[in-house]
Structures are given as structure tokens and as C-alpha cells.
C-alpha positions as CSV (number, residue, x, y, z in Angstrom):
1,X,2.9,28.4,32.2
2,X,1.8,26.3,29.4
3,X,0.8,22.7,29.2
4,X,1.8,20.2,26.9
5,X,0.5,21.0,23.4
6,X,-2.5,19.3,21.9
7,X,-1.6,19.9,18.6
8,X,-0.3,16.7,16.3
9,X,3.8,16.5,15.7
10,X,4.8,17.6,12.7
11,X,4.4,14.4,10.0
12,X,7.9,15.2,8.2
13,X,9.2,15.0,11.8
14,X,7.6,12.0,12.4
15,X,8.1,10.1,9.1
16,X,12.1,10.5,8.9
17,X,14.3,7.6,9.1
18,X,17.8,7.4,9.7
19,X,20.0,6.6,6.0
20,X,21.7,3.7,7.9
21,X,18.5,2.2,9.5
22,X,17.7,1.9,5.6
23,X,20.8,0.5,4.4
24,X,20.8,-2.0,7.5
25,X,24.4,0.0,8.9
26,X,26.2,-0.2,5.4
27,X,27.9,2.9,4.1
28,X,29.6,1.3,1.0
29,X,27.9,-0.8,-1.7
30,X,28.2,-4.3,-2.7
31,X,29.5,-3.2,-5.8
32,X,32.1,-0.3,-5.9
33,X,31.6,0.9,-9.4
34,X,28.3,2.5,-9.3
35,X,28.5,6.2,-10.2
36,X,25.4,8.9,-10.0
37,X,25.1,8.8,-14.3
38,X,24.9,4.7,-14.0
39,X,22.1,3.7,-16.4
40,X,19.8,1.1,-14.3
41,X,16.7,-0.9,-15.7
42,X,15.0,-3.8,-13.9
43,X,15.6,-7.5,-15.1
44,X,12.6,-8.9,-17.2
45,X,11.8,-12.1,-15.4
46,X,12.6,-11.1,-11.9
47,X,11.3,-12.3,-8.7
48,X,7.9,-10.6,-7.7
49,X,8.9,-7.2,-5.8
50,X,6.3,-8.2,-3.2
51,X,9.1,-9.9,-0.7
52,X,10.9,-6.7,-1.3
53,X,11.7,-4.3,1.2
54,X,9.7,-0.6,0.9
55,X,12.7,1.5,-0.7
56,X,13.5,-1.9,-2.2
57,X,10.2,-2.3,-4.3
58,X,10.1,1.6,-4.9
59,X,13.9,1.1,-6.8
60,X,12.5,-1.5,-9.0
61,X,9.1,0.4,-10.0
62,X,11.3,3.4,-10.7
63,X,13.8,1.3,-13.1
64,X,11.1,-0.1,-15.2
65,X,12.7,2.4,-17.6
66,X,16.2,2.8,-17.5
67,X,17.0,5.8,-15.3
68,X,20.1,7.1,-13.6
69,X,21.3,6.2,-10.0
70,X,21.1,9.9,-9.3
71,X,17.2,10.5,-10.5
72,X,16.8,7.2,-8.2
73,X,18.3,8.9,-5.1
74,X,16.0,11.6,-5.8
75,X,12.9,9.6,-6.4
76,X,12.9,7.8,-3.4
77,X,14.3,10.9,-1.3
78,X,17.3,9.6,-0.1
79,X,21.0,10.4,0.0
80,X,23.3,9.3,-3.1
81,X,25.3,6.7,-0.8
82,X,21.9,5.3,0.1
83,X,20.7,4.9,-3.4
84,X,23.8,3.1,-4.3
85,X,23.5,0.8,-1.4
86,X,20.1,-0.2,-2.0
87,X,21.0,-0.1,-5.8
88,X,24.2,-2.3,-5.5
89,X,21.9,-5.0,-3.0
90,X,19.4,-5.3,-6.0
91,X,22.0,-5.4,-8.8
92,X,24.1,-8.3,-7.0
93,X,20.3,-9.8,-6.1
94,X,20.0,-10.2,-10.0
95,X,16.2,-7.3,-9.5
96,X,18.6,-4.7,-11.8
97,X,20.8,-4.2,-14.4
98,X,23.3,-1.4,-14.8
99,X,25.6,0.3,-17.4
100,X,27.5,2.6,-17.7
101,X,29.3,4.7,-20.7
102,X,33.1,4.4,-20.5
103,X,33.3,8.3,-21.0
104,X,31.1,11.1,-19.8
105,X,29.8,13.4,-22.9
106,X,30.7,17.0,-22.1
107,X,26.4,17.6,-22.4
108,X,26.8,15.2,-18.9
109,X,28.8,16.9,-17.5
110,X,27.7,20.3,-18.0
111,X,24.4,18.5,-16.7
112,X,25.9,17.6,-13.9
113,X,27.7,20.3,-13.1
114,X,24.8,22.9,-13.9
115,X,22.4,20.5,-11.3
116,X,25.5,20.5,-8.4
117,X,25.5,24.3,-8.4
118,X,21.4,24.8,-8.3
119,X,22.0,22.5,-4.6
């Protein structure tokens, strides 16, 4: 019979947290209208990210250029509902600024749908 193992845990296994540990519980976001092709940029003039929380100050290095709520879900490696959370607390916080077009181009959505089938 074997004995406990010596060997370290796995660090992916180790590192994960829970989506709703990172949103604090929340599952919808402060503001509803948020969609994955939302344009988001950080606010010139803001508050110093320093008193931010982790995924918090990692949103607002990432929107130093205007970049979508979907390549932010990806860049911080979290769900879409996350990123909107954590996108919405920082828009309403007056850290970000969003747009959005009133119409998708076909080119989006042929994005879109061509990035939904490589999952």
C-alpha cells in the first residue's frame, strides 16, 4: 500500500477560484446592457488602480485601449458573466467607459459566430 505522495499538487489545481468568490456572490451586473462586443476603454483621470481589487486592476490595464468585454473575459481567464460583473462594478465606479454600436456589422457577427463554433 502506498503512502501519501510527496509530490507538490498540481498549481492549476491549487490556483483556481470559484467565479462567485470573484464577483463577491453576484451573478448579474450593475448594469444590464453590457454585451460581449461592448467597446471598453479606461477613464483618463481615474483613481490610482492600486486600491483595486486583483481582477479589478487587471480590467483596467487591459482597457488602456479600447477592447471588447469578450477579449476581457479572455484576458483575465474568466467566464463572460464574470467579466461583465467586474466590468459593470468599474463602469458604475466611473474606472471605465463603454460603448456600444446600435447594430452589429454582419463582419461581427460572422466573427462571432466563427469564434462560438471553434469553442
Amino acid at each position: 500500500m502506498k503512502g501519501p505522495s510527496s509530490e507538490p499538487e498540481d498549481t492549476a489545481d491549487t490556483q483556481f477560484v470559484r467565479p462567485f468568490i470573484i464577483t463577491g456572490g453576484r451573478a448579474l451586473p450593475a448594469q444590464a446592457d453590457l454585451r460581449l462586443e461592448t467597446l471598453v476603454v479606461a477613464v483618463e483621470g481615474a483613481p490610482d488602480a492600486g486600491t483595486l481589487a486583483f481582477e479589478h486592476q487587471r480590467i483596467v490595464a487591459l482597457c488602456q485601449e479600447p477592447t471588447t468585454v469578450a477579449h476581457i473575459a479572455e484576458g483575465i481567464g474568466v467566464p463572460l458573466g464574470v467579466a461583465k460583473v467586474l466590468v459593470a462594478d468599474l463602469v458604475v465606479g466611473g474606472r471605465l467607459s463603454c460603448s456600444q454600436p446600435a447594430e452589429l456589422s454582419l463582419h461581427t457577427l460572422e466573427r462571432i459566430r466563427d469564434h462560438v463554433r471553434a469553442l
